[in-house]
C-alpha positions as CSV (number, residue, x, y, z in Angstrom):
1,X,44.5,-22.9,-13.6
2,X,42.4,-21.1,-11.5
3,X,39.7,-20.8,-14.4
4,X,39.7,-24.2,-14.7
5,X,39.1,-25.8,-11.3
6,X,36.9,-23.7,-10.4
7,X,35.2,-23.5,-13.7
8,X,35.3,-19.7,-14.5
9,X,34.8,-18.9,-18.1
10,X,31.7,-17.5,-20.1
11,X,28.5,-17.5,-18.9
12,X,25.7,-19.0,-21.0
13,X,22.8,-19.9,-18.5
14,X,20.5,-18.1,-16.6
15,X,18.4,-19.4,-13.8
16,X,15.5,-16.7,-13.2
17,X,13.6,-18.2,-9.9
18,X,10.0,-17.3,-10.2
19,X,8.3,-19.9,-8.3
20,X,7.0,-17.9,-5.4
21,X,3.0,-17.6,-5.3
22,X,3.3,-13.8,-4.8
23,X,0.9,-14.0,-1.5
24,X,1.6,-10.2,-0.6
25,X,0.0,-9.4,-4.4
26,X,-2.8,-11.5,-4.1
27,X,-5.6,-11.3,-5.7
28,X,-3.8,-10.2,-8.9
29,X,-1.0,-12.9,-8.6
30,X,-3.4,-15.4,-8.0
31,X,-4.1,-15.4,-12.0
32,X,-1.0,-13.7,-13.1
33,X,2.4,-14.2,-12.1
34,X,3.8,-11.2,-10.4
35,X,6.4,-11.8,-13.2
36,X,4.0,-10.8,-15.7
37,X,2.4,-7.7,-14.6
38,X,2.9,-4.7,-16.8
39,X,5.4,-2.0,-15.8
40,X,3.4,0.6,-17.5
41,X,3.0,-1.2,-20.7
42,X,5.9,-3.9,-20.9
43,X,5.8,-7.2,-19.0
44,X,8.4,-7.6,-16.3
45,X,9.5,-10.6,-17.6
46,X,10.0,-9.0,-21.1
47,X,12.4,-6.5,-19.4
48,X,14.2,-9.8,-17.3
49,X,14.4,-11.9,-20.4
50,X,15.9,-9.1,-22.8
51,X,18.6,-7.9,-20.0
52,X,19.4,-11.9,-19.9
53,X,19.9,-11.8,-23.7
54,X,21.7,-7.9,-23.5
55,X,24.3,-9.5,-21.4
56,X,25.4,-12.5,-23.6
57,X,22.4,-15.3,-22.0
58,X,21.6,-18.7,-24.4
59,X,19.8,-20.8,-22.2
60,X,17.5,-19.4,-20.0
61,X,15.8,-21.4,-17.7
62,X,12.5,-20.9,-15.6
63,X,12.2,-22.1,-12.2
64,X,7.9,-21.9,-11.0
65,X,5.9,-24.5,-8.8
66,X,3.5,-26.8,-9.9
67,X,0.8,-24.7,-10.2
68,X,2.3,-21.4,-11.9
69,X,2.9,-21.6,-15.5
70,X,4.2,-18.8,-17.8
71,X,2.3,-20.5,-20.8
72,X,2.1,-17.9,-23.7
73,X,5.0,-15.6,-22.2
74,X,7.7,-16.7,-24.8
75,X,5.6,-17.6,-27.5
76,X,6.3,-14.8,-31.5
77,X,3.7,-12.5,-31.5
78,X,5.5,-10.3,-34.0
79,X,2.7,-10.7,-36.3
80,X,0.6,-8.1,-34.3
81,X,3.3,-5.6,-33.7
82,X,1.4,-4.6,-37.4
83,X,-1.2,-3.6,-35.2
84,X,1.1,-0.9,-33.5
85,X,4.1,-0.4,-36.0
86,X,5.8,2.4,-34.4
87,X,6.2,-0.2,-31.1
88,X,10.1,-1.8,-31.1
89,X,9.5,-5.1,-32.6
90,X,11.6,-7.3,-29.9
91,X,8.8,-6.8,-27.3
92,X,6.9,-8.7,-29.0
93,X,8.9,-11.9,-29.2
94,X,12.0,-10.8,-26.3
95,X,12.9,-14.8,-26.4
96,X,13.9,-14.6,-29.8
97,X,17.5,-17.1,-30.6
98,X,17.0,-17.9,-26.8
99,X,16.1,-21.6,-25.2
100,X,13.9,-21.3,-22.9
101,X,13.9,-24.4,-20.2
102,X,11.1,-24.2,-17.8
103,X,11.6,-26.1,-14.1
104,X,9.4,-27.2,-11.3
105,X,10.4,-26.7,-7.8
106,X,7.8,-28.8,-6.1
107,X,8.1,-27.5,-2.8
108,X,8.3,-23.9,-1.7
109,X,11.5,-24.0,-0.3
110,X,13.7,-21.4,-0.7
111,X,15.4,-19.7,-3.3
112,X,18.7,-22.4,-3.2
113,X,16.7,-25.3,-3.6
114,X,14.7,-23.2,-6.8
115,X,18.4,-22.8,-8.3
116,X,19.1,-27.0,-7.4
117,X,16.2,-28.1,-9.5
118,X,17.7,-26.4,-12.9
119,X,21.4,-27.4,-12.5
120,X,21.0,-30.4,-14.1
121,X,21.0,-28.9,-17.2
122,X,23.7,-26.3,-16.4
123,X,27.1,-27.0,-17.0
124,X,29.3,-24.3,-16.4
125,X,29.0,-20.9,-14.0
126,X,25.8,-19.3,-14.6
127,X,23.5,-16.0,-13.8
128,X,20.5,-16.5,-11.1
129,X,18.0,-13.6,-11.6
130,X,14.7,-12.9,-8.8
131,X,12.3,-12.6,-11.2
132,X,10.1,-9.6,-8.9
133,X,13.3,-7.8,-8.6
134,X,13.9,-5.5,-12.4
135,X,17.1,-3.1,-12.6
136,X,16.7,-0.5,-14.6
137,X,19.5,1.7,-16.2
138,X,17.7,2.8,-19.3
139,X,14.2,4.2,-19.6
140,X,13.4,4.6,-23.1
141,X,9.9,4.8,-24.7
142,X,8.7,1.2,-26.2
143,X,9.2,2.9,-29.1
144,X,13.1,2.4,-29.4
145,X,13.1,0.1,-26.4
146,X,16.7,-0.4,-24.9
147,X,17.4,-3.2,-22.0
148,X,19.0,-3.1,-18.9
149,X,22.3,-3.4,-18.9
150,X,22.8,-4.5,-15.0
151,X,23.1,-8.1,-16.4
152,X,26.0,-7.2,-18.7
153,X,27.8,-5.9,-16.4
154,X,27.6,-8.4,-13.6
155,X,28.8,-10.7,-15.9
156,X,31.7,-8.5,-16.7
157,X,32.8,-8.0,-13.6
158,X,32.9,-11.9,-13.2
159,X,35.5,-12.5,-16.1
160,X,37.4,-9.7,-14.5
161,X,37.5,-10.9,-11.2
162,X,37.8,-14.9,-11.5
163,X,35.1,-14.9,-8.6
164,X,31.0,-15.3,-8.1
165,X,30.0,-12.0,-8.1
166,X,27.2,-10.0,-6.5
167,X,25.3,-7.3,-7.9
168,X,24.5,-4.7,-4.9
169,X,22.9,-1.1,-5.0
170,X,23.2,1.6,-2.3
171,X,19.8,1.5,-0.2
172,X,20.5,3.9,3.0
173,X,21.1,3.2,6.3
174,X,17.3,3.5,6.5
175,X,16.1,0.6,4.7
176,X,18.7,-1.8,5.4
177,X,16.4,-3.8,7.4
178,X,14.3,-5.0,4.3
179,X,17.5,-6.6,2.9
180,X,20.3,-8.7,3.0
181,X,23.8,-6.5,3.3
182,X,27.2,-7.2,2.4
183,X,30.5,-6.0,4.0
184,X,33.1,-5.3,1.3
185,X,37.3,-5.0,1.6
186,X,37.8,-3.5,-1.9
187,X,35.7,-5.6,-4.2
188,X,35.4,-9.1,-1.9
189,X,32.4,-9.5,0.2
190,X,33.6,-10.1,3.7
191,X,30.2,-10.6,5.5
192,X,26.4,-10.9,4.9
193,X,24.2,-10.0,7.1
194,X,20.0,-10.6,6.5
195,X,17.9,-7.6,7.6
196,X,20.0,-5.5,10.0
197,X,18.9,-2.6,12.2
198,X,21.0,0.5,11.3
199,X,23.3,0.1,14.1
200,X,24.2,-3.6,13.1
201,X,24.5,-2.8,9.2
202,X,28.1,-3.7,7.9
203,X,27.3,-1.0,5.2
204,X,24.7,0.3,2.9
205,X,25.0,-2.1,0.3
206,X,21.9,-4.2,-0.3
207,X,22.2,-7.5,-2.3
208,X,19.6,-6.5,-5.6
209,X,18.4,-9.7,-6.7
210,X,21.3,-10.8,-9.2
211,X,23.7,-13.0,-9.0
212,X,26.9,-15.2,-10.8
213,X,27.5,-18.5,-9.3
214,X,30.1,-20.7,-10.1
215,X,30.1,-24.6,-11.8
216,X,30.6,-25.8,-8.1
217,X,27.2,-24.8,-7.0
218,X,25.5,-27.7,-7.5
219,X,28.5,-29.5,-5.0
220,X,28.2,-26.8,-2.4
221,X,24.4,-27.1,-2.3
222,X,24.2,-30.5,-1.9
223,X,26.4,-29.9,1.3
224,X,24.4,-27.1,2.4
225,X,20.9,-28.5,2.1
226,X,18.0,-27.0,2.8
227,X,17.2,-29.5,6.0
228,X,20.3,-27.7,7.4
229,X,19.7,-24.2,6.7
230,X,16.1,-23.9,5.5
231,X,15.3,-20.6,3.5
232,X,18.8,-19.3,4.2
233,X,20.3,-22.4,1.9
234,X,21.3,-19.9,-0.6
235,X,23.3,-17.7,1.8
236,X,25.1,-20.9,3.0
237,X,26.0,-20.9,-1.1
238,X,27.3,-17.2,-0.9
239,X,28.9,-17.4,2.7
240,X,30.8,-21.4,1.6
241,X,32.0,-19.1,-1.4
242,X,33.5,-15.6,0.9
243,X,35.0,-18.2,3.2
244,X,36.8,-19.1,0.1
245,X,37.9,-16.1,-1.0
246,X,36.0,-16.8,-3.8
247,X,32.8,-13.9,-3.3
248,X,32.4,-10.5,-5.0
249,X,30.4,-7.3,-5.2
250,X,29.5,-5.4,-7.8
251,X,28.4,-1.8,-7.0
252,X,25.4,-0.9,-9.3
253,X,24.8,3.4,-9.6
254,X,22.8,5.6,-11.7
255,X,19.9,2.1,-11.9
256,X,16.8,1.9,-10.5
257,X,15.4,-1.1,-8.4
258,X,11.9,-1.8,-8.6
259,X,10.1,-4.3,-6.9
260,X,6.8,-6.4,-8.3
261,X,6.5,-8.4,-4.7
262,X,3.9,-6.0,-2.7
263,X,1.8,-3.2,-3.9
264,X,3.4,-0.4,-2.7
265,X,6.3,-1.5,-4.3
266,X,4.8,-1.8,-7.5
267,X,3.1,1.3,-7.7
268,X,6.3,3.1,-6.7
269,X,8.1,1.5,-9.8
270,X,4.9,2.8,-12.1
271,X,5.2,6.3,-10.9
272,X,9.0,6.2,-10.8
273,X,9.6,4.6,-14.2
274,X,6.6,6.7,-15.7
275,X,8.2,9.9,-14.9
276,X,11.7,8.8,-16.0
277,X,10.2,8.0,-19.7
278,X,10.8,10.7,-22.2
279,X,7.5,9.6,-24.7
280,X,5.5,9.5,-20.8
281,X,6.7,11.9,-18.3
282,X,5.6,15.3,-19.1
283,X,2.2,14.3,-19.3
284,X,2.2,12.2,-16.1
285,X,4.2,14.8,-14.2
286,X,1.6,17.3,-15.4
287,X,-1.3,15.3,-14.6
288,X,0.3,14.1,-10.9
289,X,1.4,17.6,-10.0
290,X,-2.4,18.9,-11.0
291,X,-3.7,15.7,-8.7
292,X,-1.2,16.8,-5.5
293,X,-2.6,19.9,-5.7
294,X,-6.2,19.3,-5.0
């Protein structure tokens, strides 16, 4: 009963919100998306859109604003992997046996009213994925390329725990105040609390950009509009949904978080993934070791 009324079942839709201008990576997202930039050589949104299709994904829907457009990005260009035979042919067309829905939040409003403007063609619970945030739990070469599995699991956990679920990553008591942190009893989130000093932290457990909301959403975000709550609309969705009981966490280890929203960021997630890579990271290491020294 419980499966129906709050309509729990398989999850078939993903909502990846990519309508933020990317400001902090001007002046490179001012012609690209930050969504597109390379992480070494693969798009970001080539690794988001196969870890959407890795864990089970059909539709997947793409929130931007009026003038950001991702024209090109899903389009088959297997016909020039010829060009470079040895690459893994599914980078070269990731939304293969995938829809692809594209969206238009008209107003930059926060990351709830992004998710309101592609539920009306959701029916059913459904993945929301940041598109600057990429976790990464396999580094192989674009030669045998593998996705991230974080997806997968989310959405695992969520059939096993008849509950929205919350993918979260251990950050540290010293950079809990760049994030949003949950308190957990067991697996239920019991309290979220937005960019706490390390005194206030309920834990260490940073909220990692993925999440499983249920069919209901659409209901409890036209209750909690933006007018009331502004950019926090979407943590009146996740705190409506603990006061139900209804709120979960997900504990992601041995995955990396990387970060396409500043600079710094971004190059941290080039040198880290770079030296994780098998085909890349004894000639980087050598080369970066040889550059530290002088």
């Amino acid at each position: 009963m419980l499966l129906l009324r709050h309509g729990m079942g398989a999850v078939r839709d993903a909502v990846l919100v990519a309508a933020g201008m990317g400001t902090r990576m001007f002046p490179s997202s001012a012609f690209l998306p930050k969504e597109t930039l390379p992480l070494v050589d693969v798009p970001l949104l080539t690794h988001l859109v196969l870890e959407a299709k890795a864990a089970g994904i059909e539709r997947f829907h793409v929130v931007v604003s009026p003038t950001k457009s991702f024209d090109g990005m899903f389009e088959d260009r297997r016909s020039l992997q010829a060009l470079r035979e040895h690459l893994d042919v599914q980078l070269f067309h990731a939304a293969d046996g995938m829809e692809i829905h594209t969206h238009v939040q008209l107003e930059p409003k926060g990351v709830g009213n992004a998710i309101e403007a592609a539920l009306h063609m959701i029916d059913g619970p459904f993945l929301v994925m940041l598109g600057d945030n990429l976790l990464m739990d396999d580094h192989a070469p674009t030669t045998a390329y593998r996705p991230s599995l974080a997806s997968k699991r989310l959405l695992e956990a969520h059939g096993d725990r008849n509950g929205s679920t919350v993918a979260l990553m251990d950050v540290g008591l010293d950079e809990v105040h760049h994030y949003g942190i949950a308190a957990m009893q067991a697996e239920a989130i019991t309290a979220i609390v937005e960019k706490p000093t390390a005194d206030a932290a309920p834990s260490t457990f940073a909220m990692c950009g993925r999440y499983v909301f249920p069919t209901d959403a659409k209901t409890i975000l036209a209750r909690c509009t933006y007018e009331l709550h502004g950019d926090l609309q979407s943590i009146a969705l996740l705190e409506h949904l603990m006061g139900q009981g209804r709120l979960f966490g997900e504990v992601l280890t041995d995955t990396q978080w990387y970060d396409s929203g500043s600079p710094v960021k971004w190059l941290q997630a080039q040198v880290d993934h770079a030296l994780r890579r098998p085909d890349l990271a004894s000639e980087f290491a050598a080369w970066l070791t040889h550059r530290l020294e002088d």
